[in-house]
C-alpha positions as CSV (number, residue, x, y, z in Angstrom):
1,X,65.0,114.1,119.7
2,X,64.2,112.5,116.3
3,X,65.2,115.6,114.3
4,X,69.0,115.3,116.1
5,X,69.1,111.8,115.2
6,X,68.6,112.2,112.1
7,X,71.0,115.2,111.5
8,X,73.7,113.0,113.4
9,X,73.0,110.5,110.7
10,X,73.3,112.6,108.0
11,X,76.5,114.1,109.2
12,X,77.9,110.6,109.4
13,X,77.0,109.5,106.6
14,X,78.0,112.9,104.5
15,X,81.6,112.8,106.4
16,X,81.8,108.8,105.2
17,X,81.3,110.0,101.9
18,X,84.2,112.7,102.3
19,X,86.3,109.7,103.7
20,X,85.7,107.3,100.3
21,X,86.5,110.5,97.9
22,X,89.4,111.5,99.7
23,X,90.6,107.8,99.5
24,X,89.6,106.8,96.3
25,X,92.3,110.3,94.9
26,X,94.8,109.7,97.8
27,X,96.7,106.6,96.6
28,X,97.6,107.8,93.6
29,X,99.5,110.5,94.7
30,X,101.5,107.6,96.7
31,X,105.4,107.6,96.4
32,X,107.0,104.9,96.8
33,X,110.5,103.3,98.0
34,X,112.3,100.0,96.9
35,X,110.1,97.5,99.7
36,X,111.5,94.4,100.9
37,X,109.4,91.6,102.0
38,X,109.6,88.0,102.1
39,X,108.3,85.8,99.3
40,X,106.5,82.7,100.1
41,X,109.8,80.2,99.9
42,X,110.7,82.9,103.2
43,X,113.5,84.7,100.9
44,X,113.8,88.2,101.2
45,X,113.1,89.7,97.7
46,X,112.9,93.3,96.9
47,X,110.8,95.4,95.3
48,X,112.7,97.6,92.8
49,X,111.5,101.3,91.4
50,X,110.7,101.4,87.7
51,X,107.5,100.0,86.6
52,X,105.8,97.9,89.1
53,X,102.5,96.4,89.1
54,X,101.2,95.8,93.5
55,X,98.4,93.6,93.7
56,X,97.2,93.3,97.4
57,X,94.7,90.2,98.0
58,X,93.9,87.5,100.7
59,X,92.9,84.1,100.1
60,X,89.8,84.3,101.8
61,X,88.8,87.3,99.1
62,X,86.3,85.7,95.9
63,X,87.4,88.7,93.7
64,X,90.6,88.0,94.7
65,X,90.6,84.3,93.7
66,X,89.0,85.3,90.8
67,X,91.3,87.4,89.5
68,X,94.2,85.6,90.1
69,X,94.4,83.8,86.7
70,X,93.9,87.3,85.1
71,X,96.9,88.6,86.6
72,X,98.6,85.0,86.3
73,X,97.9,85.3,82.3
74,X,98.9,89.4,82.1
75,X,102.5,88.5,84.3
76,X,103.2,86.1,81.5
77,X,102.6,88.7,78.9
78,X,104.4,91.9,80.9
79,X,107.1,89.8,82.1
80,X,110.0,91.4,80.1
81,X,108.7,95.0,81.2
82,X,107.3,95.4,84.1
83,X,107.6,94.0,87.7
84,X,104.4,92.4,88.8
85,X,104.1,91.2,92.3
86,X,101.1,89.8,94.3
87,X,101.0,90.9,98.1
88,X,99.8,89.1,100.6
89,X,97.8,90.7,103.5
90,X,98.6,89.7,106.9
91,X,98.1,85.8,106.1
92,X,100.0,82.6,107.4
93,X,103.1,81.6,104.8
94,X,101.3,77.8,104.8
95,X,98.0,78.8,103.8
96,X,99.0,81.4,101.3
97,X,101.5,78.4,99.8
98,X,98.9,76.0,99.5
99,X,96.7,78.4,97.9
100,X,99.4,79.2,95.4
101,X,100.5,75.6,94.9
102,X,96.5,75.0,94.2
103,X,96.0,77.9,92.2
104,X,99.9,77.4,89.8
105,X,100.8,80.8,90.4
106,X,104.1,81.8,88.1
107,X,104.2,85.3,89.5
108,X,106.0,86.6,92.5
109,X,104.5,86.4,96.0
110,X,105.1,88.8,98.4
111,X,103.8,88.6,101.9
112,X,102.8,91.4,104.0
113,X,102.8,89.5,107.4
114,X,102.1,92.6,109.6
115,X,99.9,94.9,107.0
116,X,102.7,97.5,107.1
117,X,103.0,97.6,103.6
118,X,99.0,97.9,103.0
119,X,98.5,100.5,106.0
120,X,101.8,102.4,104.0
121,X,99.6,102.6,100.8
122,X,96.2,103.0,102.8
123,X,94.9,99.7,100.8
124,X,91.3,99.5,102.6
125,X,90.0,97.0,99.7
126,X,90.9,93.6,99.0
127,X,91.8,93.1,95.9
128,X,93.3,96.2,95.3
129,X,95.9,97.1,92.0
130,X,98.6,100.0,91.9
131,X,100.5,101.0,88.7
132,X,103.8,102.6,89.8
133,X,106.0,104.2,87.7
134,X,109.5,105.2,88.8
135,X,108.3,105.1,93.0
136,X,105.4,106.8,92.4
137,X,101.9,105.6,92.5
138,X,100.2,106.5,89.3
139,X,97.0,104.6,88.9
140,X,94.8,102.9,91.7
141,X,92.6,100.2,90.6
142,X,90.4,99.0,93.6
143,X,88.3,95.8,93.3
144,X,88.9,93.0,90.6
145,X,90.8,93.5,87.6
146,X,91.0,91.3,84.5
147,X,94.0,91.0,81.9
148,X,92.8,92.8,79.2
149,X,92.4,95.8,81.8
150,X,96.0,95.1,83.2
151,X,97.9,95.1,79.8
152,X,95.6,98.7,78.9
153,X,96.1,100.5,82.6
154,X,100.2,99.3,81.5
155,X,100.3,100.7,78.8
156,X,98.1,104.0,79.9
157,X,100.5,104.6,82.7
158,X,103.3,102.6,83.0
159,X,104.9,103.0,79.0
């Protein structure tokens, strides 16, 4: 009995380690299409191909409050050449403004009301980062990210 428990466990375990390689590589092979979504004034903006910078966060994330100056600082300084958008997951439109309002966010905000967007890019982390290049998902940064590391991933993989 004790020798099957602990084979089940190691077989669980061994297959969730499968699942977190195969997930780490899998997003950047992502393609993707121009996305509309609504922004957090409720105008529907779209997201164009080219070279686009997805960051998918929450409110309730510490990483994710913590980076948002970071990426606040880096949209300033990538602003004529690349898109950089902040999305939302599945959060009400008056928290995520107050937050934004409290936090003077400059950048675009996206919201991703139902998760479609992050289930369509298999985001399983909060914060999570994607450099895209022309539709296609070419670098997949999960956890926090500071400026200095998005103006080198831009240049590594979106010049």
């Amino acid at each position: 009995m004790k020798r099957s428990l602990q084979i089940t466990v190691i077989l669980v375990l061994g297959l969730a380690a499968v699942y977190a390689i195969f997930s780490n590589s899998a997003n950047d092979k992502a393609s993707a299409e121009d996305v509309s979504l609504q922004n957090s004034a409720g105008e529907v903006q779209t997201i164009k191909k080219g070279n686009v910078i997805l960051n998918f966060w929450a409110t309730y994330c510490p990483p994710c409050e913590r980076e948002m100056p970071e990426l606040n600082a880096a949209y300033h300084d990538l602003f004529d050449s690349v898109q950089l958008y902040a999305i939302n997951v599945e959060e009400p439109t008056r928290i995520v403004n107050q937050y934004i309002k409290n936090k003077k966010v400059d950048f675009p905000v996206l919201l991703d009301r139902t998760g479609e967007l992050k289930d369509a890019y298999k985001i399983t982390t909060l914060p999570t980062t994607l450099f895209i290049k022309n539709g296609e998902v070419v670098h997949t940064v999960k956890g926090e990210i500071t400026e200095d590391e998005i103006k080198v991933l831009t240049k590594q993989y979106l010049k």
